[in-house]
N, CA and C of each residue as an Amber inpcrd file, in Angstrom:
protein
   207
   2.7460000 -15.4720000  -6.9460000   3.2410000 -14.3010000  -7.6110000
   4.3360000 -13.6930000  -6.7440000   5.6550000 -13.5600000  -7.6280000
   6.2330000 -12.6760000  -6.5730000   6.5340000 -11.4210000  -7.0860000
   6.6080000 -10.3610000  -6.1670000   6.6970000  -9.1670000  -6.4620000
   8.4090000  -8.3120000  -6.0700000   8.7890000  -7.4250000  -7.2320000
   9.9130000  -7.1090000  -6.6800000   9.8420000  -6.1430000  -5.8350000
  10.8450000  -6.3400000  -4.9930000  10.4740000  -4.7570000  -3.8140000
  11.6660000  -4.5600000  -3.1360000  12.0940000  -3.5750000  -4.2400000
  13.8860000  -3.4880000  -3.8890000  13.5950000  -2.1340000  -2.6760000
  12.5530000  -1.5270000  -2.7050000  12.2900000  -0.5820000  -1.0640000
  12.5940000  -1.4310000   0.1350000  12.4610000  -2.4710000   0.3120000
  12.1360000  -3.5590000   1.5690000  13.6870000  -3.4420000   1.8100000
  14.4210000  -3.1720000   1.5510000  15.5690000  -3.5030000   2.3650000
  16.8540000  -2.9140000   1.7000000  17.4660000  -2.0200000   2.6920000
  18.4130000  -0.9440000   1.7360000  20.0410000  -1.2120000   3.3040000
  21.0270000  -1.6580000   2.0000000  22.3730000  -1.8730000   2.5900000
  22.9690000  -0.7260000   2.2430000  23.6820000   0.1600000   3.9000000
  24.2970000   0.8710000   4.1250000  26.0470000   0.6630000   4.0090000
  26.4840000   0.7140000   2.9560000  27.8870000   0.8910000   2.6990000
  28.8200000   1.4510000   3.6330000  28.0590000   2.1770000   3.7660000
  29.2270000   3.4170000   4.4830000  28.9460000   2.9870000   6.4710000
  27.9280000   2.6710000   7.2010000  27.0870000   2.3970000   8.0420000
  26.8740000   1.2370000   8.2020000  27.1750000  -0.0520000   8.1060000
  26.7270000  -1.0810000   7.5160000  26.1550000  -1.6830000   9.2350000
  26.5140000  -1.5070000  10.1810000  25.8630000  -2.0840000  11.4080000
  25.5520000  -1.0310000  12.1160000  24.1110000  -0.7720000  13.1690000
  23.6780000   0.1460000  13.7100000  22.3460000  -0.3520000  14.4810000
  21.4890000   0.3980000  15.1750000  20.5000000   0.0960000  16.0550000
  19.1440000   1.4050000  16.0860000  18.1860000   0.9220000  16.4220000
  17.1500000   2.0690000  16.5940000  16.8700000   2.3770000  18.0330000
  16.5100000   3.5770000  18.4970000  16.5520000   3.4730000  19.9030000
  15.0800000   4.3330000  19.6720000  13.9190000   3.8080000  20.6950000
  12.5360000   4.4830000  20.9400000  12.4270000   5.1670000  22.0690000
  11.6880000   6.1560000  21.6970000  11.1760000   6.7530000  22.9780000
   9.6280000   7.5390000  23.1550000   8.8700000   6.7830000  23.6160000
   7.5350000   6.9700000  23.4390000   6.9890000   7.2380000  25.1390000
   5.9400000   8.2760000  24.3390000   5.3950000   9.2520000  24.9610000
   4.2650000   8.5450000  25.4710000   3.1770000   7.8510000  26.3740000
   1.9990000   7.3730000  25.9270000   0.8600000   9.1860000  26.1160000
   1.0060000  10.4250000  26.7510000   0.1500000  11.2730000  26.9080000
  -0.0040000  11.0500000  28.3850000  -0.8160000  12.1160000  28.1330000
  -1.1620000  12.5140000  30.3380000  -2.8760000  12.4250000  29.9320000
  -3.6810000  11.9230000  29.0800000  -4.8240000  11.6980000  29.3890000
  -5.6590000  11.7430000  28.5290000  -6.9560000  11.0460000  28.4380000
  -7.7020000  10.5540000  27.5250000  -7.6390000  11.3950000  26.3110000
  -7.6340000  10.7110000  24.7960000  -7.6750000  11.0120000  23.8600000
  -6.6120000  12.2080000  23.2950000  -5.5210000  12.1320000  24.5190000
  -4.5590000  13.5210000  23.9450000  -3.9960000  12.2850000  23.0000000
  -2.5570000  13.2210000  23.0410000  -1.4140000  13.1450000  21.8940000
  -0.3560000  11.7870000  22.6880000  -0.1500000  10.9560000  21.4400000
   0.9780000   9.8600000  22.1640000   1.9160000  10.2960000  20.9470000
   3.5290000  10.3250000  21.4420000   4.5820000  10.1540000  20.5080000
   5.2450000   9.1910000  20.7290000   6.1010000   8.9920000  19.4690000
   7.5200000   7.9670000  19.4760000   8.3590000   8.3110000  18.6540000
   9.3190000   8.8450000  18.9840000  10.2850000   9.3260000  18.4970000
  11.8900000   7.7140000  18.2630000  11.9280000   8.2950000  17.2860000
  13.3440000   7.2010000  16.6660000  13.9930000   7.5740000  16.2160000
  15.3230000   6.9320000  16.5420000  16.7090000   7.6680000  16.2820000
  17.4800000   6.5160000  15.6400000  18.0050000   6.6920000  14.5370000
  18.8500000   5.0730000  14.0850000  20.7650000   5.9060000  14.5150000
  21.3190000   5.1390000  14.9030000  22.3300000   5.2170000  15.5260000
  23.2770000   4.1330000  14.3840000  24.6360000   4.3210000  13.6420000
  25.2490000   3.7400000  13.4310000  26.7770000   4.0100000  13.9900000
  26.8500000   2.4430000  14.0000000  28.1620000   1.6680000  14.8350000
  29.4940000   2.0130000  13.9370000  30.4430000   2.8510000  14.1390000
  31.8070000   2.6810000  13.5370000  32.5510000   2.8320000  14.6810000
  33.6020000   2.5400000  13.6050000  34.9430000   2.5400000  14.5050000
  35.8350000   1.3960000  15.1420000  36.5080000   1.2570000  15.2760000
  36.9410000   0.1050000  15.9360000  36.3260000  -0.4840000  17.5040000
  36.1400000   1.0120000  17.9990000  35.9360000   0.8110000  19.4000000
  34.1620000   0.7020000  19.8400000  33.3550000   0.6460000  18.2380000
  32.0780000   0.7870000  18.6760000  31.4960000   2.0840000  18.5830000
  31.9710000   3.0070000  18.4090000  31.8480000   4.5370000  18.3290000
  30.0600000   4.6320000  17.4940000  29.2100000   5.1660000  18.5200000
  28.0870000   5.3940000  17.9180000  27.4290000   6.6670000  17.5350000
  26.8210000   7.0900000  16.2450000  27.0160000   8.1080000  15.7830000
  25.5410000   7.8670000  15.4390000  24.7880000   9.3970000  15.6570000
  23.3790000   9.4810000  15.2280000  23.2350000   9.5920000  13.6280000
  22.0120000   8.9490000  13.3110000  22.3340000   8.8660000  11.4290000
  20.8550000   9.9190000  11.3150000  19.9940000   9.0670000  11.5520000
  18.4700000   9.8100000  11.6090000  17.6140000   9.6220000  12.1830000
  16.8360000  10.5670000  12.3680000  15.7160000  10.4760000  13.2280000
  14.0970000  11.0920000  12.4860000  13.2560000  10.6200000  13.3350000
  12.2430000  11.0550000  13.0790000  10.9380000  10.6080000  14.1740000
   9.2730000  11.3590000  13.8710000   8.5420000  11.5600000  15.2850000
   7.3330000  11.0360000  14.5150000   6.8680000   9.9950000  14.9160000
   5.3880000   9.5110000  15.2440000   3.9970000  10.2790000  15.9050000
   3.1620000  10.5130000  15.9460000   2.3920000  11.0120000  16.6420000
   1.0070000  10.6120000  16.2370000  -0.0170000  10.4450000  17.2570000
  -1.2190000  10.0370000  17.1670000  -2.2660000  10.3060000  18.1980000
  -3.4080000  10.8080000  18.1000000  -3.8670000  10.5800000  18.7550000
  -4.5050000   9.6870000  19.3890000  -4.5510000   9.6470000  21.0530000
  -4.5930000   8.2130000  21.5470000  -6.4740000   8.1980000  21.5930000
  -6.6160000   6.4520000  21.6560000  -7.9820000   6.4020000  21.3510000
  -8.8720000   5.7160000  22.3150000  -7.8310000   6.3330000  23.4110000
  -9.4850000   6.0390000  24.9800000  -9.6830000   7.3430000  24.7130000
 -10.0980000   8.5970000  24.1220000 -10.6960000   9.8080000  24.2890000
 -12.2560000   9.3570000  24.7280000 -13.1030000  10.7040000  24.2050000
 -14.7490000  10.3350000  24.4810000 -15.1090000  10.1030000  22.7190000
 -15.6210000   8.9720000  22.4030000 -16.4740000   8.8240000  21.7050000
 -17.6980000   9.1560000  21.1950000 -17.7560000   9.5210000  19.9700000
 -18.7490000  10.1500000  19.4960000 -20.1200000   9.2490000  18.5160000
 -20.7970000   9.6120000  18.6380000 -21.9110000   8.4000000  17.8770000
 -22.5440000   9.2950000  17.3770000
């Protein structure tokens, strides 16, 4: 069966080459908060010129905390 899934993959016209850059947090200690933050960066220009497009923040809590039963 195949399924259509025109979400899976979206061409930027205007942007058409670019990169994601991470930056993750792991927390200062059991069971706190871990982030990862991402930024997609697209490439114009002749010279490479990189320009922030969007971003957005991950967060979770991390799961060596104390366990509960």
């Amino acid at each position: 069966m195949t399924e259509a899934a025109p979400w899976s993959a979206v061409r930027d016209r205007v942007n058409p080459y670019g990169f994601a850059a991470f930056s993750v947090d792991p927390g200062t200690e059991p069971g706190g908060l871990t982030t990862m933050s991402v930024t997609y960066y697209a490439v114009t220009g002749l010279y490479g010129r990189i320009e922030p497009v969007d971003t957005f923040t991950l967060r979770r809590t991390r799961g060596d905390g104390e366990r509960r039963r």
